[in-house]
DRENDO-1510 file (C-alpha; in Angstrom, 1 decimal, always signed):
<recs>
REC; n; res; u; v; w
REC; 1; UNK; -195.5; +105.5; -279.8 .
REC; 2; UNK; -195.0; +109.1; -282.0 .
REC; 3; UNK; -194.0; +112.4; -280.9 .
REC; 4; UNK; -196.8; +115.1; -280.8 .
REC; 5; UNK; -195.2; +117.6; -279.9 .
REC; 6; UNK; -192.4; +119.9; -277.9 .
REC; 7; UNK; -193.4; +122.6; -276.0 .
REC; 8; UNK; -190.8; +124.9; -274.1 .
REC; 9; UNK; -191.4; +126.8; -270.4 .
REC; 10; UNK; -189.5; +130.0; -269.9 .
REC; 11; UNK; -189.2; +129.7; -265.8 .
REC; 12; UNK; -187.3; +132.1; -263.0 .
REC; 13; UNK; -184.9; +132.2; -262.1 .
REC; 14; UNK; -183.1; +131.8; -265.7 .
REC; 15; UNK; -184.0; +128.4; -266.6 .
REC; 16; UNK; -185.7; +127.1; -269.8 .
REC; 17; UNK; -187.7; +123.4; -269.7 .
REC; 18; UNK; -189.0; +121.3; -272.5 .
REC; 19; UNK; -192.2; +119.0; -272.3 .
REC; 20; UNK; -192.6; +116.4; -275.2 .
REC; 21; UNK; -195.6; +114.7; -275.6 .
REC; 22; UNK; -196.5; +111.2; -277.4 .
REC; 23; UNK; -200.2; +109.7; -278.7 .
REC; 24; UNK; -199.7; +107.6; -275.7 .
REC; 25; UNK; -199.6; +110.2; -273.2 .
REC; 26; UNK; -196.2; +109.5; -271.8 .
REC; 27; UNK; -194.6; +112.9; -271.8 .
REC; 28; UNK; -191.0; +114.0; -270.8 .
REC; 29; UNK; -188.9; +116.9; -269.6 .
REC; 30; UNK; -185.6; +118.5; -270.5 .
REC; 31; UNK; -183.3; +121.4; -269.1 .
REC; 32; UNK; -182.0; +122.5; -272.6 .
REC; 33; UNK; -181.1; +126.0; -271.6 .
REC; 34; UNK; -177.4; +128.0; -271.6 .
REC; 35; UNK; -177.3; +131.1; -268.9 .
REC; 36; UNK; -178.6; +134.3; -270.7 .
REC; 37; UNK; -179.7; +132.4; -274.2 .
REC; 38; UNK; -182.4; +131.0; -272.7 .
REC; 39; UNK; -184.5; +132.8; -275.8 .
REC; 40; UNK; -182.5; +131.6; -278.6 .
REC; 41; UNK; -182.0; +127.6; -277.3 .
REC; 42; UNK; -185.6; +127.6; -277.3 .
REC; 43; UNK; -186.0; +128.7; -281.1 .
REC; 44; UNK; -183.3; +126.0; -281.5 .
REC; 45; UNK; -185.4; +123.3; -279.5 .
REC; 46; UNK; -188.2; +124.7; -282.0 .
REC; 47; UNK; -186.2; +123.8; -285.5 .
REC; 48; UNK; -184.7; +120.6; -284.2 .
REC; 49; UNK; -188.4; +119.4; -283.1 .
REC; 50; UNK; -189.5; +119.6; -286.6 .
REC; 51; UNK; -187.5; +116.8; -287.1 .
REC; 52; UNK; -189.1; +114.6; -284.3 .
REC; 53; UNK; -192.8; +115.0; -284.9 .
REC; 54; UNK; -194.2; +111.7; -285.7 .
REC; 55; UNK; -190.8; +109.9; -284.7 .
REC; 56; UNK; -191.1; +107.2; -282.4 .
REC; 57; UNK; -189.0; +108.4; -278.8 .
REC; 58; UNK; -187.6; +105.0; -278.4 .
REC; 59; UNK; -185.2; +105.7; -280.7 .
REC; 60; UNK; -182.8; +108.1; -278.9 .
REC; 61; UNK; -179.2; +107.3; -280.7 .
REC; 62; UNK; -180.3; +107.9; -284.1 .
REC; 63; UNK; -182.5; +111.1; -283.1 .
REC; 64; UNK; -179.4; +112.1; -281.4 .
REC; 65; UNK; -177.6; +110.9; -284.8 .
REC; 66; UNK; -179.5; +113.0; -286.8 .
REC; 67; UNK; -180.2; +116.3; -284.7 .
REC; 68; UNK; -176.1; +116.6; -284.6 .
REC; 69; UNK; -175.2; +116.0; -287.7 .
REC; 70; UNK; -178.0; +116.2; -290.1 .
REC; 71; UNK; -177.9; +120.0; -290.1 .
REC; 72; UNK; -174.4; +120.2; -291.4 .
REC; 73; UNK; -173.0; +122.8; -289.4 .
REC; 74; UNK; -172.7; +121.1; -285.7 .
REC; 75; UNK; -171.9; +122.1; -282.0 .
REC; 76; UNK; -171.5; +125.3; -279.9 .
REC; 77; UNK; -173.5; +126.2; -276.9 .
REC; 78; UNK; -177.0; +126.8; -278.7 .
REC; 79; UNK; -176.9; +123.7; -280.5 .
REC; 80; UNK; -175.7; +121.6; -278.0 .
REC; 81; UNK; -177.8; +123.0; -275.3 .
REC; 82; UNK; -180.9; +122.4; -277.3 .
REC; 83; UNK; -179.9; +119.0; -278.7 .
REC; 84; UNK; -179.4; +117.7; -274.6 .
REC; 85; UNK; -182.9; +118.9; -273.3 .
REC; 86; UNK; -184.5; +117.0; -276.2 .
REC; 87; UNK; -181.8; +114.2; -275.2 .
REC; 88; UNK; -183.3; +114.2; -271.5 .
REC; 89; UNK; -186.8; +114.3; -272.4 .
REC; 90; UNK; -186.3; +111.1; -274.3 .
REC; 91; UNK; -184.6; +109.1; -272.0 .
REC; 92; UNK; -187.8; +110.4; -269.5 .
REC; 93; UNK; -190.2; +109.2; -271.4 .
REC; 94; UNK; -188.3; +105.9; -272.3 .
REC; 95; UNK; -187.9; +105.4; -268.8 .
REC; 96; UNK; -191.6; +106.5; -267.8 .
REC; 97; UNK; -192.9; +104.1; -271.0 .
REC; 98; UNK; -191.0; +100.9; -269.0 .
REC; 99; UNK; -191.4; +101.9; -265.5 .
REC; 100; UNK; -187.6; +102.1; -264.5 .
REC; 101; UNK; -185.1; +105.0; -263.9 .
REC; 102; UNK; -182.9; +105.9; -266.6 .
REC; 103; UNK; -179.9; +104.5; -264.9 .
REC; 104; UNK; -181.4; +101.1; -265.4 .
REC; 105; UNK; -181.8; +101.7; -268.9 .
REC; 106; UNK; -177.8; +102.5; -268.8 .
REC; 107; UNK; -176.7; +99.7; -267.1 .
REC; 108; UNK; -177.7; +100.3; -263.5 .
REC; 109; UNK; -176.4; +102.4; -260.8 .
REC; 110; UNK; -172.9; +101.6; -259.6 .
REC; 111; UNK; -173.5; +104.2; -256.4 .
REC; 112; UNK; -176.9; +104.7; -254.3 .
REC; 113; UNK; -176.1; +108.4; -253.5 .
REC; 114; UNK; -173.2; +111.1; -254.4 .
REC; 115; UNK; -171.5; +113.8; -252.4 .
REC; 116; UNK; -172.6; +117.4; -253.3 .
REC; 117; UNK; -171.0; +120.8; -252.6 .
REC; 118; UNK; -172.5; +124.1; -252.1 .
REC; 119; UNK; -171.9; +127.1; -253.1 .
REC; 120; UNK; -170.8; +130.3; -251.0 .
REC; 121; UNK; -169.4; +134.0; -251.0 .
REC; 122; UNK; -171.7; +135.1; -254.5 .
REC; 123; UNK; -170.4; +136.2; -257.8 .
REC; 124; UNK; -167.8; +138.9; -255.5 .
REC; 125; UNK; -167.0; +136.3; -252.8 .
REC; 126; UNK; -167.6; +137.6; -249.9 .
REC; 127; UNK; -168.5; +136.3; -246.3 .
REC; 128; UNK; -167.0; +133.2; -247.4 .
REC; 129; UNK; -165.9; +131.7; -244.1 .
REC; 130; UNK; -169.6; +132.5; -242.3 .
REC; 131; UNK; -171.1; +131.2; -245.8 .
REC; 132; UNK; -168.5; +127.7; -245.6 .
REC; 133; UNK; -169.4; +127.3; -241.5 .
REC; 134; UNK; -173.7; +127.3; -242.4 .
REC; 135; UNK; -172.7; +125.0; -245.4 .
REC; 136; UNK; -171.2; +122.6; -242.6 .
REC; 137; UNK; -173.3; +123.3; -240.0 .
REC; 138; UNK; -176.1; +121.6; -242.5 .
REC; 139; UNK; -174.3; +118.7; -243.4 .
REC; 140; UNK; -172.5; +120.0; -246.6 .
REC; 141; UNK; -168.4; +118.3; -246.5 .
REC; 142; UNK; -167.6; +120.1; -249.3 .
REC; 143; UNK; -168.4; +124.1; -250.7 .
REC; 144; UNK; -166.9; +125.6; -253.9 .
REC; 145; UNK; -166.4; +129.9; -254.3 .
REC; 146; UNK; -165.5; +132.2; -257.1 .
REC; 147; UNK; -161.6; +133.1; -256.7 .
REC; 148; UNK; -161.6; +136.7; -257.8 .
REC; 149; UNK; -163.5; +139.6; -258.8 .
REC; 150; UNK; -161.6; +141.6; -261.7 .
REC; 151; UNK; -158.8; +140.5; -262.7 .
REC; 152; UNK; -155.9; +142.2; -265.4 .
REC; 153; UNK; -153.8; +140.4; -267.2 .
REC; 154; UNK; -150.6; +141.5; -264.8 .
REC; 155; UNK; -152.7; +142.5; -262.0 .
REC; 156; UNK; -151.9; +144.0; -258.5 .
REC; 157; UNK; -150.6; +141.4; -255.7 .
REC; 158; UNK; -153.3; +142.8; -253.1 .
REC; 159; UNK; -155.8; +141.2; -254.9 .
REC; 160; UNK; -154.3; +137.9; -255.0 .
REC; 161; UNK; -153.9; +138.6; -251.2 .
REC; 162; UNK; -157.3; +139.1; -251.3 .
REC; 163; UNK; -157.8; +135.0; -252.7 .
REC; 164; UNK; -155.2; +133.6; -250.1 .
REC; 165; UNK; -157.3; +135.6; -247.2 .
REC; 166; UNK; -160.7; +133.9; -248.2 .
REC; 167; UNK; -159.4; +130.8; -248.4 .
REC; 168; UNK; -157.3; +131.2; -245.6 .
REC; 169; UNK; -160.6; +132.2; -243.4 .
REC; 170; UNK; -162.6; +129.1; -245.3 .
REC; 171; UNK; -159.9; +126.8; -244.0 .
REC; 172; UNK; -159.4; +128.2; -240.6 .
REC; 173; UNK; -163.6; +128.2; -240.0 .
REC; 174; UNK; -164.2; +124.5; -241.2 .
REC; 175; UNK; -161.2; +123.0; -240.6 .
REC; 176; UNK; -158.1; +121.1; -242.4 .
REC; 177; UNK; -160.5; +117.8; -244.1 .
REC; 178; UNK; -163.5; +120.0; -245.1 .
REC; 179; UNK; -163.7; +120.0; -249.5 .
REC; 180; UNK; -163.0; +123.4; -251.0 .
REC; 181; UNK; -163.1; +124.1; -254.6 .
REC; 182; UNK; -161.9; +127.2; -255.9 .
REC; 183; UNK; -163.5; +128.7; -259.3 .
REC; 184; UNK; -161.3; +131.0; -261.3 .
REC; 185; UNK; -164.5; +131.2; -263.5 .
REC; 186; UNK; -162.5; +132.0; -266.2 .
REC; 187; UNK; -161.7; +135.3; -265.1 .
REC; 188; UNK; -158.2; +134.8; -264.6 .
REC; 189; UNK; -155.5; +135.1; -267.2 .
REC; 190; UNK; -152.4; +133.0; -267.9 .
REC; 191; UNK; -150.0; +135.2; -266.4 .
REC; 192; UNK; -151.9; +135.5; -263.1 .
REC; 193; UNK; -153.4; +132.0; -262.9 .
REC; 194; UNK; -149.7; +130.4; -262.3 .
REC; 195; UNK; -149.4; +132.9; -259.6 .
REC; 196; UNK; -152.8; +132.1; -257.3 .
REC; 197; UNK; -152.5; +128.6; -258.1 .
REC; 198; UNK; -149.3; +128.6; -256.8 .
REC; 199; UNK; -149.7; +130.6; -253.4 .
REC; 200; UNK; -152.8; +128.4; -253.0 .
REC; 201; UNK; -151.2; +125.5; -251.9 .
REC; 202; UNK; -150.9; +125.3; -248.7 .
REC; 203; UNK; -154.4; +125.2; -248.4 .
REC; 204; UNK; -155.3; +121.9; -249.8 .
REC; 205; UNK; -158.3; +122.4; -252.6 .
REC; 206; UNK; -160.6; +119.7; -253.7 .
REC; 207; UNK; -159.7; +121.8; -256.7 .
REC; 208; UNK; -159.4; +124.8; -258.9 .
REC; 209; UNK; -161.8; +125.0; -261.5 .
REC; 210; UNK; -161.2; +126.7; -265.0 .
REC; 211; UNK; -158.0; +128.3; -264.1 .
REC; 212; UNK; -158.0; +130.0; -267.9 .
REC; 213; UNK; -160.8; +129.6; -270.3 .
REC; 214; UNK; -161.1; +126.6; -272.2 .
REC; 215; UNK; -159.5; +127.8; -275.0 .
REC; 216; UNK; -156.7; +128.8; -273.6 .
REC; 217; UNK; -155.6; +125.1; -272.3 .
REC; 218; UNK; -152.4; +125.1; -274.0 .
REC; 219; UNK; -151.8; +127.5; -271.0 .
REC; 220; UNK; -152.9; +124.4; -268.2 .
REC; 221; UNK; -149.3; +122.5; -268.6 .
REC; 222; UNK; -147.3; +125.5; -267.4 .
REC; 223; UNK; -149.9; +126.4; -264.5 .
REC; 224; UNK; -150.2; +122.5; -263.8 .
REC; 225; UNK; -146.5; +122.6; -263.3 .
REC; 226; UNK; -146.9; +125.3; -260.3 .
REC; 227; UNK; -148.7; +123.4; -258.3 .
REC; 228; UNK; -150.4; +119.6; -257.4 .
REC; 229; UNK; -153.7; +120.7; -256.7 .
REC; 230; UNK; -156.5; +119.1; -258.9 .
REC; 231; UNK; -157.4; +121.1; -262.0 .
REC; 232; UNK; -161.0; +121.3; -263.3 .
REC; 233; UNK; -162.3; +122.2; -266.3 .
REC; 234; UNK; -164.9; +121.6; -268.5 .
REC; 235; UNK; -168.5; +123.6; -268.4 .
REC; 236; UNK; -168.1; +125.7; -271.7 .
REC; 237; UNK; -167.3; +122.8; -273.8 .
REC; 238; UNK; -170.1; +121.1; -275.8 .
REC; 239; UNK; -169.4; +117.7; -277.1 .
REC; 240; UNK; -166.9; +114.3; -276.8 .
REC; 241; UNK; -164.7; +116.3; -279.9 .
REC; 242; UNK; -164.2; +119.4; -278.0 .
REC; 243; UNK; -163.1; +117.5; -274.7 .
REC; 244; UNK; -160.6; +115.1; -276.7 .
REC; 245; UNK; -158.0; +118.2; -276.5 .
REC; 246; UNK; -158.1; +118.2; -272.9 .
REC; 247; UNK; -157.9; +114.5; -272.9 .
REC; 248; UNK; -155.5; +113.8; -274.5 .
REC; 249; UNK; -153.0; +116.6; -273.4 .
REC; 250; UNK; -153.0; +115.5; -269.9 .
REC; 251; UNK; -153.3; +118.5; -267.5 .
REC; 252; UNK; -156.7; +118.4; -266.4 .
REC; 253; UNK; -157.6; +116.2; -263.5 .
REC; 254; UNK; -161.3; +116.4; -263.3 .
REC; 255; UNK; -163.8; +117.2; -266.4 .
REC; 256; UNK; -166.7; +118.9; -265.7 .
REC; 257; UNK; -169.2; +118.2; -269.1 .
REC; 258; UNK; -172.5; +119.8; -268.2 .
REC; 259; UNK; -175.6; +117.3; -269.2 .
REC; 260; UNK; -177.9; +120.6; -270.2 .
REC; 261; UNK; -174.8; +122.3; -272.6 .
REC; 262; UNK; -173.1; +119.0; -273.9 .
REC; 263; UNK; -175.7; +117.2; -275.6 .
REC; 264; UNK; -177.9; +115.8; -272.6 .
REC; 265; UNK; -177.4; +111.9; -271.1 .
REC; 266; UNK; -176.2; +110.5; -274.4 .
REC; 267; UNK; -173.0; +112.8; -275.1 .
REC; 268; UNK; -171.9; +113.3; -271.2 .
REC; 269; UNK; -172.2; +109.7; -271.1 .
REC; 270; UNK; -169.6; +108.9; -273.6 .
REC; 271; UNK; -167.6; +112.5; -272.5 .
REC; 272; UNK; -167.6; +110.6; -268.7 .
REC; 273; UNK; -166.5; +107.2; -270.4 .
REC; 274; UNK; -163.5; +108.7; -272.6 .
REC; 275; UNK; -162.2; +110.7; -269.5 .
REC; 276; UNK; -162.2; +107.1; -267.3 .
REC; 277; UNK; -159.9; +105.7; -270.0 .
REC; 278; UNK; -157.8; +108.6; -269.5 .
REC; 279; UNK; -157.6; +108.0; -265.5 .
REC; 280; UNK; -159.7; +111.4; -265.2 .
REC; 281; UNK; -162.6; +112.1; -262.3 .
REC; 282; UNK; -166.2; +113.3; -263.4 .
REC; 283; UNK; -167.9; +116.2; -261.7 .
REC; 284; UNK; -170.7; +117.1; -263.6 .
REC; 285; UNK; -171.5; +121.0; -263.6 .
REC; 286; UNK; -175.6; +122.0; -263.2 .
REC; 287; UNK; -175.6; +126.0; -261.3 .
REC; 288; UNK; -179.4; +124.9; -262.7 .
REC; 289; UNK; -183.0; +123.5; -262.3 .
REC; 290; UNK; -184.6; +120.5; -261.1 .
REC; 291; UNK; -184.5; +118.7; -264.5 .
REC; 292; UNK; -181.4; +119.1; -264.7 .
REC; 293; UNK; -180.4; +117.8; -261.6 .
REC; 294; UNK; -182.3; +114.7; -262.4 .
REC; 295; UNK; -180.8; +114.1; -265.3 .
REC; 296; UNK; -177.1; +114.6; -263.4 .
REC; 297; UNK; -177.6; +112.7; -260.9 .
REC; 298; UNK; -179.1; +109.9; -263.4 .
REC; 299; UNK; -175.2; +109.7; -265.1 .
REC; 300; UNK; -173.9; +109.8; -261.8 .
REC; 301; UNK; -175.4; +106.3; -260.9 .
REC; 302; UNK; -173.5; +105.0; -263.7 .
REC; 303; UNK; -170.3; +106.5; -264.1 .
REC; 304; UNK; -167.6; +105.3; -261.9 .
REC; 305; UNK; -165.4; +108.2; -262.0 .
REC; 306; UNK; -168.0; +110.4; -260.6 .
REC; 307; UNK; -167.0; +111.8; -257.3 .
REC; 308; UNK; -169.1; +114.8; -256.4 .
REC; 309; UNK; -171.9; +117.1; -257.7 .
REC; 310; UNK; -173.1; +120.5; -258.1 .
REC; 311; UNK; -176.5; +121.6; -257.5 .
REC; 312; UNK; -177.9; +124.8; -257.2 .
REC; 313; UNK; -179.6; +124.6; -253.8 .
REC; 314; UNK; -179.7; +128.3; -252.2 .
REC; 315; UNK; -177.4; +129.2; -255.1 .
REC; 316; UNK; -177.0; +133.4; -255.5 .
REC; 317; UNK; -178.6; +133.3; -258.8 .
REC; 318; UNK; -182.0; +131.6; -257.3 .
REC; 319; UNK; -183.5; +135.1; -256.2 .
REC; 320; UNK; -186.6; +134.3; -257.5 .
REC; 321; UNK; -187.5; +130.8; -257.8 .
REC; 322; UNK; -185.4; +128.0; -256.1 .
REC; 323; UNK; -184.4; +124.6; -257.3 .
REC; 324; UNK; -187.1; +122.7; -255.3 .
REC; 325; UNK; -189.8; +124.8; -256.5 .
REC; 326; UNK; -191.1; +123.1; -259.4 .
REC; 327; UNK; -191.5; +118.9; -258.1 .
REC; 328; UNK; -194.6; +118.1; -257.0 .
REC; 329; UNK; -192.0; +116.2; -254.4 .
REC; 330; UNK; -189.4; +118.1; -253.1 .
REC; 331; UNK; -188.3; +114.9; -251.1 .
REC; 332; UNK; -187.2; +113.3; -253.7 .
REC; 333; UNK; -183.6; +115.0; -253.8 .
REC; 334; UNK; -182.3; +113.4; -250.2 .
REC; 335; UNK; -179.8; +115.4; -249.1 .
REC; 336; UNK; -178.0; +114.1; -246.1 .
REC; 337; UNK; -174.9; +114.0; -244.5 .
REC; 338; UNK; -173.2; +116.3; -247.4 .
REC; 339; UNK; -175.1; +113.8; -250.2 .
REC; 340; UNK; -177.9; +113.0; -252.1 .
REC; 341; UNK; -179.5; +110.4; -253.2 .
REC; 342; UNK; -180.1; +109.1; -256.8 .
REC; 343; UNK; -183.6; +109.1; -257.8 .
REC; 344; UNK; -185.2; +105.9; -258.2 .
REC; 345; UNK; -188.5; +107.0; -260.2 .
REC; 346; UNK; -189.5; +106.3; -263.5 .
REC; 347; UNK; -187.6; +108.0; -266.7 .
REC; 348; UNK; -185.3; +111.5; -264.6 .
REC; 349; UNK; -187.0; +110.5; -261.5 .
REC; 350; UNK; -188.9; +113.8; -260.8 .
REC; 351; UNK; -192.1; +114.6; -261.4 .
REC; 352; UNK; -192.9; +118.2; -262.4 .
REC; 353; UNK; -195.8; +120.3; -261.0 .
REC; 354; UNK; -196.3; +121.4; -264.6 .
REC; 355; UNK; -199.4; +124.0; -263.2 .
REC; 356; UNK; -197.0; +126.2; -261.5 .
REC; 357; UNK; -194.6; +125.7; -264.6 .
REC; 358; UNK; -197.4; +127.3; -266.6 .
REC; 359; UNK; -198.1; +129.9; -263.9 .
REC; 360; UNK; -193.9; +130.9; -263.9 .
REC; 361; UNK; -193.7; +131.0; -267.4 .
REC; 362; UNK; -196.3; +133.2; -267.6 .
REC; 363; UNK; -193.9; +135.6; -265.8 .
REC; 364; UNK; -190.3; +134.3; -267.9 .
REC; 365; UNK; -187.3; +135.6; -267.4 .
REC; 366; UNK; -184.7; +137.9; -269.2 .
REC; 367; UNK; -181.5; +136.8; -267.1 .
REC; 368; UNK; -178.1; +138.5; -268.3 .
REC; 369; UNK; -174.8; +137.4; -266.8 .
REC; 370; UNK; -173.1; +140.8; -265.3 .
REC; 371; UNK; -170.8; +142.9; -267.6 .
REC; 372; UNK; -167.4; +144.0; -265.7 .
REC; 373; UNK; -165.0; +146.7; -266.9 .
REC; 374; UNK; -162.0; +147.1; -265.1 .
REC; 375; UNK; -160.5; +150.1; -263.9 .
REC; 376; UNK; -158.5; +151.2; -267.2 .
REC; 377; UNK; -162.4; +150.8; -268.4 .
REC; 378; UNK; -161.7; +147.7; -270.5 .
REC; 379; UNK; -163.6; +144.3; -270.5 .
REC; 380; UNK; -163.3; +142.3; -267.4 .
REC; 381; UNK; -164.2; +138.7; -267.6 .
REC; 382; UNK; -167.2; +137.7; -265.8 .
</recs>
């Protein structure tokens, strides 16, 4: 079996798939897309895929191998993000070629389904506690908000009233055992973060996720110090080198690689392994498609320390196009009773209608994440 070809799918909402084809006519997809560089992980798919043509799939270490390091300069979002579609679409084919699902290929699935959360309250939370009941009301046990809006360096108390009341409304609608993650989306500074993460603890989080940005985590022993809630971290690093930092240091409590960023199934599979040795729980991120999803919920059938998932069902950035959109069998994510279930088809599991992908990507997509300013008119983090 060769490689034909790779062909890329610019789809609304703001997600980017890969189809690669073989002389056999076993194809397979790939998510490799990073928010608002859809454009330029696609011209990155595009130079790596020279490479492939002709290569027989089968061979997914060495590819892997070669795509990372044969270009001599390595890593970072584009590279990354392009390298794990092309990852996924080979283990899809590899599965489709010998009729089993990926996580046979990987050992077999330790779990038969995994809790998910949902997502509430938007990019400015907001009508969090309504948002958090409907969650529940449908079966969800866990739900996961942005923290903040704006926030200074040395910023006004009111606004981290403005956290405790949102949480405090959360907790009071769903009740003292219901999961709730809290994202400080990197929009939160050192000084600051201590603060909320103290005053948060009465409320008992499943976690707070990205209290400063990853590359401020010399910053996570003084804010792990302020309080015993779970810290998570994890989406905007790329590869097993940039997580062995975090690792090793010792103040993160759950990792959050995501299979689309950091190198597909191969690299979050060894990420997911390293952090078990280190006693630390898996959450993989994916705010993304169906692929992706697939390809997530794959590694969670064979990772023990996995422990919940995040899917982008009714997420606020789905205006246009959903996450059940594209499968020509929407059925075959299960969600119920606050999980899902791991697919059990060939290769990812899914199969794509690929006529509406053509018909969506006729229309693409030019999605931008949001540029704040606070008051003073600086740059706020997004």
């Amino acid at each position: 079996m060769k490689i034909t070809k790779l062909t890329t799918y610019m789809v609304p909402p703001r997600w980017l798939f890969l189809k690669i084809d073989t002389d056999e006519g076993i194809s397979g997809w790939g998510e490799p897309v990073l928010e608002g560089r859809a454009a330029a992980v696609a011209a990155e798919v595009e130079e790596l895929g020279d490479y492939l043509i002709g290569k027989d799939p089968h061979q997914i270490e060495d590819h892997w191998t070669v795509l990372y390091r044969g270009g001599f300069y390595r890593g970072g979002g584009l590279h990354m993000s392009a390298l794990a579609g092309i990852d996924q679409a080979l283990w899809d084919i590899k599965g489709r070629a010998l009729g089993v699902p990926v996580h046979q290929l990987l050992g077999g699935q330790c779990r038969d389904r995994i809790r998910v959360y949902s997502w509430i309250g938007g990019d400015r939370p907001s009508d969090t506690a309504a948002a958090a009941k409907d969650c529940v009301a449908r079966g969800f046990s866990a739900v996961k908000m942005n923290a903040t809006e704006e926030l200074q360096f040395i910023d006004s108390h009111e606004k981290v009233d403005a956290v405790l009341a949102n949480v405090a409304a959360i907790r009071e609608a769903v009740g003292p055992y219901i999961g709730i993650g809290v994202d400080f989306h990197g929009r939160v500074h050192r000084p600051m973060a201590k603060v909320i993460a103290k005053e948060l603890e009465p409320y008992k989080l499943m976690f707070i996720e990205e209290p400063v940005l990853s590359e401020n985590a010399e910053a996570l022993r003084e804010i792990a110090n302020h309080c015993s809630t779970p810290i998570a971290l994890g989406e905007r690093l790329f590869s097993r080198w940039d997580f062995k930092r975090i690792l090793h240091d010792g103040y993160v409590d759950i990792i959050q690689p995501d299979p689309s960023h950091a190198g597909g199934i191969t690299e979050t599979r060894k990420i997911a392994a390293m952090a078990e040795g280190y006693d630390i729980a898996l959450a993989l991120h994916c705010p993304l498609g169906p692929i992706a999803l697939a390809a997530n919920l794959q590694l969670d059938a064979v990772c023990y320390n996995a422990f919940i998932q995040e899917q982008s069902l009714g997420i606020h950035y789905n205006k246009t196009n959903d996450l059940l959109d594209y499968l020509k069998d929407p059925s075959v994510f299960a969600y119920k009773d606050g999980f899902v279930a791991i697919p059990q088809g060939p290769g990812l599991g899914i199969e794509i209608n690929e006529e509406f992908v053509r018909r969506k990507a006729a229309e693409g997509h030019r999605w931008r994440n949001p540029v704040w300013r606070h008051a003073d008119g600086s740059f706020a983090e997004w």
